[in-house]
C-alpha positions, 0 to 999 in steps of 0.5 A: 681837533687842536694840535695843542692842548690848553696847557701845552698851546701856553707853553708854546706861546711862551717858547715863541715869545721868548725866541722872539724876544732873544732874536729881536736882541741879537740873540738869534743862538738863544732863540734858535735854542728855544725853537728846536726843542718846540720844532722837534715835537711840532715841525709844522708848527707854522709860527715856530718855523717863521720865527726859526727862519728869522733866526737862522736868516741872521747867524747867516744860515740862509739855507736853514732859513729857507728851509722853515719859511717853506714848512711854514708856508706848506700850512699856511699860505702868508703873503709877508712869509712869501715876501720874506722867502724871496728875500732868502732866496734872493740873499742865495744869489738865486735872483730868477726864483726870487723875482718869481716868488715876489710876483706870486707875492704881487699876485696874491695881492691882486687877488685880496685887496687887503694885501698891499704890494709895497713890501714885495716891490721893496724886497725887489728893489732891495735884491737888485741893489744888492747885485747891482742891478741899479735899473731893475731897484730904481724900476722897484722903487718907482713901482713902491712909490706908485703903491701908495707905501706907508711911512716906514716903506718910504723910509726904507725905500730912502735908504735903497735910495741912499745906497744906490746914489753912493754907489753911483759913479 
């Protein structure tokens, strides 16, 4: 049996693409705003609590961001939505756990040949920039560039690359 019915699932879909397009304007209030009324009625809606996350990831609410990318993954199993808990995590100074979420990240990329690993060898190269750890992002980053990354990885990976060479010395 659907969660939503015809006119309640469009509704829906209309609160999560106007959240979405409040965040992706810098308007992370407005989107969360929107989101809480549709979370209070469905808290596992998986959608809504991934773009709650982003939301609350930027007004710098990393334990509420937390807190939704796991709801969101308790229904639903997403290997961006691991990678960018990581993230999280990690932005929480909890560098172990984050290493640990990143390596189910990679394994379940081992496990389905349609998941590219490069995403989650950047978010690690990303987190050991951001607390010094020089070695363990330039360890990442060569793992990246093993992957055969897209061009906006590569891109990406250049600027990792651009902030560990100026904060060298």
């Amino acid at each position: 049996m659907p969660i939503f019915g015809r006119g309640e699932a469009r509704t829906r879909m209309r609160a999560l693409e106007r959240a979405g397009a409040h965040r992706q304007q810098g308007d992370a209030a407005a989107a969360v705003d929107e989101l809480a009324p549709l979370l209070v009625e469905h808290p596992d809606d998986p959608a809504a609590n991934v773009e709650m996350a982003r939301s609350l990831q930027l007004l710098g609410d990393l334990a509420g961001a937390e807190e939704h990318y796991r709801r969101s993954l308790r229904v639903t199993l997403s290997y961006p939505i691991v990678v960018e808990l990581a993230g999280v995590i990690g932005s929480l100074g909890r560098f172990q756990e984050a290493d640990e979420t990143l390596d189910a990240a990679l394994l379940m990329c081992e496990k389905d040949p349609t998941l590219h690993p490069g995403e989650a060898h950047l978010m690690r190269a990303m987190l050991a920039a951001g607390s010094g750890r020089r070695d363990d992002a330039e360890a990442a980053l060569s793992k990246l560039d093993d992957s055969k990354p897209s061009d906006e990885l590569r891109v990406y990976a250049r600027r990792v690359r651009e902030r560990l060479d100026a904060t060298a010395g």
